[in-house]
N, C-alpha and C positions, 0 to 999 in steps of 0.2 A: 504494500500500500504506500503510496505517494506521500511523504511527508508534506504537511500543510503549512501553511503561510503563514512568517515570522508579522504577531501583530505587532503594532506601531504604538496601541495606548490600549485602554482596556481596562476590566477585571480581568482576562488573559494573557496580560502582560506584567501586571502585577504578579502574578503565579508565575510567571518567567524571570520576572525580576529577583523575587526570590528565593528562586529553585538555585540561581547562577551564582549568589551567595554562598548559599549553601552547600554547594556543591564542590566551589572552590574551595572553601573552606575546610570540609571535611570529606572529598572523595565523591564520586556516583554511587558506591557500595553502601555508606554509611549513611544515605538521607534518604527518608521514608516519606512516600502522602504525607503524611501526619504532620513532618517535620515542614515541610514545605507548605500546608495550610495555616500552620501553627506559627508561622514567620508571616505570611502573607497577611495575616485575620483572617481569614475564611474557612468554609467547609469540606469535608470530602467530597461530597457532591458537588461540589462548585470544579472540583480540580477533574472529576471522573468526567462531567460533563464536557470542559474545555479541551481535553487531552484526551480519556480512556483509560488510560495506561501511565506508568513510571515511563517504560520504554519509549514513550512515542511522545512524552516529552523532553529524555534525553536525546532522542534522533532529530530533534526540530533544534535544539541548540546544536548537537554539531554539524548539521547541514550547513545552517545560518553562519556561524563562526569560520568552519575548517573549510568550506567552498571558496570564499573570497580568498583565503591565503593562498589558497591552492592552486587557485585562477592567476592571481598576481606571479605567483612563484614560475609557472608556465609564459603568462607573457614575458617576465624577466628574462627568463632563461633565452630564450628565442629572441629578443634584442641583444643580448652577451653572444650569442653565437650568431646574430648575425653582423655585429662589430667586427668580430674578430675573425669572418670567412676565411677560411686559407691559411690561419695562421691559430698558431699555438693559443689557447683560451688561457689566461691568468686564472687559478683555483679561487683567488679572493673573489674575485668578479663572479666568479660559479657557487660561491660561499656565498657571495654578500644577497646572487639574487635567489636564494633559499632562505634565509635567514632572515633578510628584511622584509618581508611582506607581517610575518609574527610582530615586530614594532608596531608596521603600519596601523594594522585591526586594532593593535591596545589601544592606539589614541582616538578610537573610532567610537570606542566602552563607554556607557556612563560609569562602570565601575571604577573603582581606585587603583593607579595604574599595578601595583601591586598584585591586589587580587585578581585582577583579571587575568594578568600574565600566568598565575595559579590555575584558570580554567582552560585556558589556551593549554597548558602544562596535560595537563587530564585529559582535556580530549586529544591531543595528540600522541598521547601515552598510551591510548587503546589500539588492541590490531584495528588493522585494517578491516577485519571480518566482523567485527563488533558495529564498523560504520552502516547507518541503513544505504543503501544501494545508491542512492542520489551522492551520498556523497563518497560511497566505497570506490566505486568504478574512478573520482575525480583523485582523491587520495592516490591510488593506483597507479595511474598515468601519471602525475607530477614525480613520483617515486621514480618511477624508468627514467622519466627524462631526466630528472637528475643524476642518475645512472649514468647515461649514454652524454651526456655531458662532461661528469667526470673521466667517462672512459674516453672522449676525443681529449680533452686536459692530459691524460694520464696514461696512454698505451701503454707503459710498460707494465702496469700492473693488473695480474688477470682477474679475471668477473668477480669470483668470491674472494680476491682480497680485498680487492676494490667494496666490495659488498657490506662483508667486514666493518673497514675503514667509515663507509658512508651510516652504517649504523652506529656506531662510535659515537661521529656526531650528531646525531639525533637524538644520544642517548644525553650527553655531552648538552644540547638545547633543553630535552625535555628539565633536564636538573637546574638548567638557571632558570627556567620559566617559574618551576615550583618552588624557589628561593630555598634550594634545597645549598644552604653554604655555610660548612662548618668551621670556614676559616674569615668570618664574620667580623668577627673580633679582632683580627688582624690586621682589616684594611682602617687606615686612617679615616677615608669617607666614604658614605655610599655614591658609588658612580651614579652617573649619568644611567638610561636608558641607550642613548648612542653610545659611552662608551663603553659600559659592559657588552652591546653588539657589537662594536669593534672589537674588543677584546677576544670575544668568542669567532668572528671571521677570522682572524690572525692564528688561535688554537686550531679551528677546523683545518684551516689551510696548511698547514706544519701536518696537522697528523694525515693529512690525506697523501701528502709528497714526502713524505716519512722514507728513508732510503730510497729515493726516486734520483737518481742523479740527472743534473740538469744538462742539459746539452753546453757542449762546451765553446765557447764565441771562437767565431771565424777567425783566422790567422791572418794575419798580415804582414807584407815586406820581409827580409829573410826566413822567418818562422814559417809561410806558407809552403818555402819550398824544403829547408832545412829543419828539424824540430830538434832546435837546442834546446 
């Protein structure tokens, strides 16, 4: 069944509003009707009515959410490859258009850019087969093309290590999303939003070109013909 349309104002959006709290908050597993009525003021039948189901109100937030980044991350990529026709892709430029579109959506939230990045975190933490169908097949397809992008960046390294590597960082995402950082305490301030994604393109890109040797620059004047 065809996940239905993200309302705009409402008593069903209010139930959306704070399902997305809640959620972030403490997981998809651990928030019940109850807890989501019980947040919103209202009933079970107000939620059974607008929704049916738990499920079919977590498949409506991650259609709504994971579709735009998904979409964005595809247009990215397909401008970064068609830049660089013919010529070797930069991994950052292949990092940064995977990576930024998750910025983009947080500033798009009414939530606090915090939490939000916490539910961005969860739904993107679930397989892929947990996605309802609208947005599994999108998830799906953004996943290869980032694939076969890193693999034109990358030929020397084969499918599953490359595969590997590219789960790495997604697991690498998934954990700064969920402000999963236990060396908190360490840093003098809390970054920026840009520069904790910078930080984490520069991470990605290192581990994805991880024993990758770079092609060696062109010689020139004696060296071309002699190799002192």
């Amino acid at each position: 069944m065809r996940v239905k349309k993200f309302p705009e104002s409402g008593p069903k959006r209010r139930l959306l509003d704070a399902a997305e709290v809640l959620f972030a908050e403490r997981g998809f597993e651990s928030v019940s009707f109850r807890d989501i009525t019980g947040s919103a003021e209202t009933n079970i039948a107000a939620l059974n009515y607008h929704f049916g189901s738990r499920e079919v109100l977590i498949d409506l937030l991650i259609v709504h959410y994971a579709n735009p980044v998904n979409e964005e991350r595809l247009a990215r990529l397909e401008a970064v490859e068609r830049k660089w026709a013919g010529k070797a892709t930069p991994i950052e430029e292949v990092c940064d258009a995977w990576l930024r579109p998750l910025q983009g959506m947080t500033r798009k939230s009414k939530l606090a850019e915090p939490l939000f990045q916490k539910l961005l975190g969860r739904i993107f933490a679930l397989a892929p087969a947990s996605f309802p169908p609208e947005a599994q097949q999108l998830q799906t397809h953004a996943s290869n093309r980032f694939l076969k992008a890193l693999s034109k960046a990358l030929p020397a390294l084969s499918g599953e290590e490359l595969a590997w590597r590219a789960h790495f960082v997604e697991g690498a995402t998934i954990h700064v999303l969920l402000g999963q950082n236990p060396l908190s305490n360490h840093a003098s301030a809390t970054p920026t939003t840009e520069a904790m994604l910078g930080r984490l393109i520069r991470f990605s890109a290192a581990g994805l070109r991880e024993g990758v040797e770079s092609e060696a620059p062109a010689k020139k004047g004696p060296q071309a013909i002699f190799d002192f």
